[in-house]
C-alpha positions in Angstrom: 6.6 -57.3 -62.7 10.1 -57.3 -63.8 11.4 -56.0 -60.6 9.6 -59.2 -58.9 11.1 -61.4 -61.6 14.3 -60.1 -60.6 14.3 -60.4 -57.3 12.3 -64.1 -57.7 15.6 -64.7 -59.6 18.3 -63.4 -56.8 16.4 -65.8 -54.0 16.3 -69.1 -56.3 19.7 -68.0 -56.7 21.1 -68.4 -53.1 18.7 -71.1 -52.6 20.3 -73.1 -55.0 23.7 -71.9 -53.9 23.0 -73.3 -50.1 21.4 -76.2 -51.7 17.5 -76.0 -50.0 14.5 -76.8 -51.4 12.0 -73.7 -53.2 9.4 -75.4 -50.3 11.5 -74.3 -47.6 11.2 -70.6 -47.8 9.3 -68.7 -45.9 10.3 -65.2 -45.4 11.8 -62.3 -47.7 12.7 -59.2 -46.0 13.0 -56.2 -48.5 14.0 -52.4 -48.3 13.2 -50.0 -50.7 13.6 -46.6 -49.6 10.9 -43.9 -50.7 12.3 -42.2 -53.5 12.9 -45.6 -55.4 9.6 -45.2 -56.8 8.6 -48.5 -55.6 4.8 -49.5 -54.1 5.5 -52.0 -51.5 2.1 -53.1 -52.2 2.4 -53.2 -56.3 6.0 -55.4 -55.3 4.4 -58.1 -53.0 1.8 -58.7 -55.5 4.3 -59.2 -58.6 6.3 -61.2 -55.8 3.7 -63.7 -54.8 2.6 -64.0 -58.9 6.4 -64.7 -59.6 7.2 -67.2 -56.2 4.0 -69.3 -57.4 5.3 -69.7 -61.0 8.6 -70.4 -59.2 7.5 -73.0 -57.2 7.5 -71.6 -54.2 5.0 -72.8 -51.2 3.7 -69.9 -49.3 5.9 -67.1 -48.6 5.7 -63.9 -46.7 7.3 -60.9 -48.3 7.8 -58.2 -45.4 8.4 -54.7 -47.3 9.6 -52.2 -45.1 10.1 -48.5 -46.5 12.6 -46.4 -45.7 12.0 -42.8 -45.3 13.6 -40.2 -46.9 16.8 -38.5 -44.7 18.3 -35.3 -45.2 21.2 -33.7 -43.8 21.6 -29.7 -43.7 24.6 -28.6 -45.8 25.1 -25.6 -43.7 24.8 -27.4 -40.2 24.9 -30.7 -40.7 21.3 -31.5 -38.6 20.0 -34.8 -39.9 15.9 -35.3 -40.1 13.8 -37.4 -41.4 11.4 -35.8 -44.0 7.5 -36.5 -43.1 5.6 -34.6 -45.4 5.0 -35.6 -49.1 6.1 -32.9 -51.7 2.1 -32.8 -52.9 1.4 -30.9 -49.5 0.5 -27.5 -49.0 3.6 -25.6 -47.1 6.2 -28.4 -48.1 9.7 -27.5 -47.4 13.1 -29.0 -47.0 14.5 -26.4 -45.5 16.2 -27.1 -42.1 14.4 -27.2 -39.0 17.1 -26.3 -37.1 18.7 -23.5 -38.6 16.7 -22.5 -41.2 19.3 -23.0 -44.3 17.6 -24.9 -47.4 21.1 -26.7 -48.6 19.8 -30.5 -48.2 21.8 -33.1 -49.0 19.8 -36.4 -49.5 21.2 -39.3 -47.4 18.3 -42.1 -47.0 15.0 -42.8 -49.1 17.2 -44.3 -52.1 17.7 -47.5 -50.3 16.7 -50.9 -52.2 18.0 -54.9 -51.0 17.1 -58.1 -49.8 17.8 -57.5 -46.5 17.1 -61.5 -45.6 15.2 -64.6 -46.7 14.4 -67.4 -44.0 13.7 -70.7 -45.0 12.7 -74.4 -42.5 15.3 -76.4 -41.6 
């Protein structure tokens, strides 16, 4: 819940900062990357707990969830990783050469990537 305070707190923020109304908004558009740890569903339920005690009217919190990206240390092939860890035959070695030095370069992603409001 304090994560959706938080957040709650950053969009009354740049409301007030643009001067519109709590009413006006409509849309926040969120990324958090797989390895955050985050549930996107456990995050838009704190969210639309915390927007009604902030007097928001209805808003639609669009969590997308970036996956986690890898890049081979030994030759430098990018992929996306598909598979959880939990199952059977897991790896993170490359699947193009074969080498298991991965360097972790997506899946810790988290921001408000944009909130939309009326005019």
């Amino acid at each position: 819940m304090g994560l959706a305070a938080n957040i709650i707190d950053m969009v009354v923020g740049e409301l007030d900062r643009r001067g519109i109304a709590r009413g006006k908004l409509r849309v926040v558009k969120i990324t958090v990357g797989k390895l955050t740890q985050i549930v996107p569903d456990s995050l838009r339920f704190g969210l639309g707990i915390k927007a009604e005690t902030a007097g928001f009217g209805s808003v639609d919190f669009v969590i997308n969830e970036a996956p986690l990206k890898l890049k081979c240390g030994a030759c430098g092939f990018e992929s996306l990783l598909s598979r959880s860890p939990a199952c059977e035959g897991f790896t993170m070695a490359c699947p193009s050469c074969g080498a298991n030095e991965p360097k972790i370069i997506g899946g810790r992603e988290f921001s408000i990537d944009s909130i939309e409001f009326d005019d």
